[in-house]
N, C-alpha and C positions, 0 to 999 in steps of 0.2 A: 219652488217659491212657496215660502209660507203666505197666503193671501186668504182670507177671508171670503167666501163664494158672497156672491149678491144675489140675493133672492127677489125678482122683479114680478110683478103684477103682467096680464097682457101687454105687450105680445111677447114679451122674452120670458122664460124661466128660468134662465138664470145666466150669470156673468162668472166667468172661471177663468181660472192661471190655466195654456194649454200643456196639455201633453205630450207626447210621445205620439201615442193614437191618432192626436189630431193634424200630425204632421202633413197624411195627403191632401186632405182640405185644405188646410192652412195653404199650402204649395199651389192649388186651384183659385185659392183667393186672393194670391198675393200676384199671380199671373193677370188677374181680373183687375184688380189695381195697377199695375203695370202696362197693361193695353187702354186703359181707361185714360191713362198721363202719357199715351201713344210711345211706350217702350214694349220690349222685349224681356220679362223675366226670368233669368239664369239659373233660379234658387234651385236645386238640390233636394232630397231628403239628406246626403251627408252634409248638406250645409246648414239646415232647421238645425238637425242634430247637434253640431260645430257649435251653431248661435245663439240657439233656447235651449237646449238639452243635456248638452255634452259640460264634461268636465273643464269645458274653458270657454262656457259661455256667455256671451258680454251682453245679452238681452234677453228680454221677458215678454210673451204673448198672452194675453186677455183674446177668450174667445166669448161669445154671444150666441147662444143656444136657443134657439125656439121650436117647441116642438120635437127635441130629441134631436134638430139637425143643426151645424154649425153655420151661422147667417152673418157671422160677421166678426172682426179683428181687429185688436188695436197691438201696436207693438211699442214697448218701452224700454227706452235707452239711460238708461244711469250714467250720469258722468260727476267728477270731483270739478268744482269752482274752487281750485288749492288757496287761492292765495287773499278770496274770501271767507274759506272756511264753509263753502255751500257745496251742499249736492244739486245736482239739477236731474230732472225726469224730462224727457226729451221724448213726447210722443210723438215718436217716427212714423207709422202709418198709421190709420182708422180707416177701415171698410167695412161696408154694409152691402150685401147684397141688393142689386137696386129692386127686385120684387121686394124688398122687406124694409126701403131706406121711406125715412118721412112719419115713422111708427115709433121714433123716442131710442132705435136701439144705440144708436150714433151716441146720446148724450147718458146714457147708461155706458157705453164703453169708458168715457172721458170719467164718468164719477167713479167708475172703478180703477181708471188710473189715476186720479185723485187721493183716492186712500190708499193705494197701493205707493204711490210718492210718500205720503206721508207716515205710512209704513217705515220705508226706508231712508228719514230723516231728514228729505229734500225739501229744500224752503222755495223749489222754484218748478213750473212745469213750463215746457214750451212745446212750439208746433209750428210749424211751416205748413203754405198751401201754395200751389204755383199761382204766379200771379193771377189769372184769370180764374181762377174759381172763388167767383163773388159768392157762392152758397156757403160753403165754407168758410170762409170769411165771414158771412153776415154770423153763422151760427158761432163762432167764436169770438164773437164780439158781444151776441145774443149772452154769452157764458160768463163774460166779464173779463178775459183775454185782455189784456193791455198791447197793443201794437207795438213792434220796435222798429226803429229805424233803420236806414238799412247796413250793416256792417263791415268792418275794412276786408280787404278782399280776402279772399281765400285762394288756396295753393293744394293742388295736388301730385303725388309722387306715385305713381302704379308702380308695384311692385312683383319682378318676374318670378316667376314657381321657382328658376333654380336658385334664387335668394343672392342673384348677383348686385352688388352696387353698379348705379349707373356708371357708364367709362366716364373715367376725370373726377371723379370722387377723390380719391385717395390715391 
């Protein structure tokens, strides 16, 4: 990712596109996220690789550095609005280590996925928070976040490793 590092005053030193390097971390933070929304995280280092890294990857990780140690992550999701002619940036998670959350690194992630959207041509950024987390919520509101209402249902299709269509397909 061509991204532009951000140079932040205390307490971050800076804001970066991740790497390769930062894969076990990332894998530590994304598990802490994951038990935090009372799941189980599956992720991989071949699947970091697969998602952020690899030659067929369909997202982008911002990590938050203080002190030379990785505190914190946002992850962004690029998609096409075809048939408006928009890109959309779909920040998919934000975590902050909670020793470090409440210190601005949270809304330094967001400004760096901000320019990192507008980087890449998008005229829209969104974000999901599960219902009850009114903190989140307030700080996205705090940011100027427009709410949307809630939208028609969604469908899902899990799809098996040996890449058979479901029986009665075809």
């Amino acid at each position: 990712m061509q991204m532009t590092e951000i140079e932040a005053g205390a307490p971050i030193s800076r804001i970066r596109a991740a790497t390769r390097q930062d894969a076990p971390r990332l894998l530590e933070m994304i598990a802490a996220l994951s038990a935090h929304h009372g799941d189980h995280a599956t992720a991989t280092l071949r699947t970091l690789e697969r998602d952020l890294f690899g030659p067929t990857a369909c997202s982008r990780a911002l990590v938050a550095e203080r002190d030379g140690a990785l505190v914190g992550y946002a992850l962004l999701c690029p998609h096409p609005h075809l048939h408006f002619g928009l890109r959309i940036m779909d920040l998919h998670h934000l975590f902050v280590e909670a020793a470090h959350r409440g210190a601005g690194i949270g809304r330094h992630l967001v400004a760096a996925t901000v320019a990192e959207a507008r980087r890449q041509e998008c005229g829209r950024l969104t974000v999901s928070t599960q219902a009850d987390n009114m903190r989140a919520q307030a700080i996205y509101d705090a940011l100027g976040f427009e709410r949307q209402g809630a939208g028609g249902p969604r469908f899902r299709l899990d799809l098996p490793a040996n890449g058979a269509l479901p029986e009665g397909w075809v």
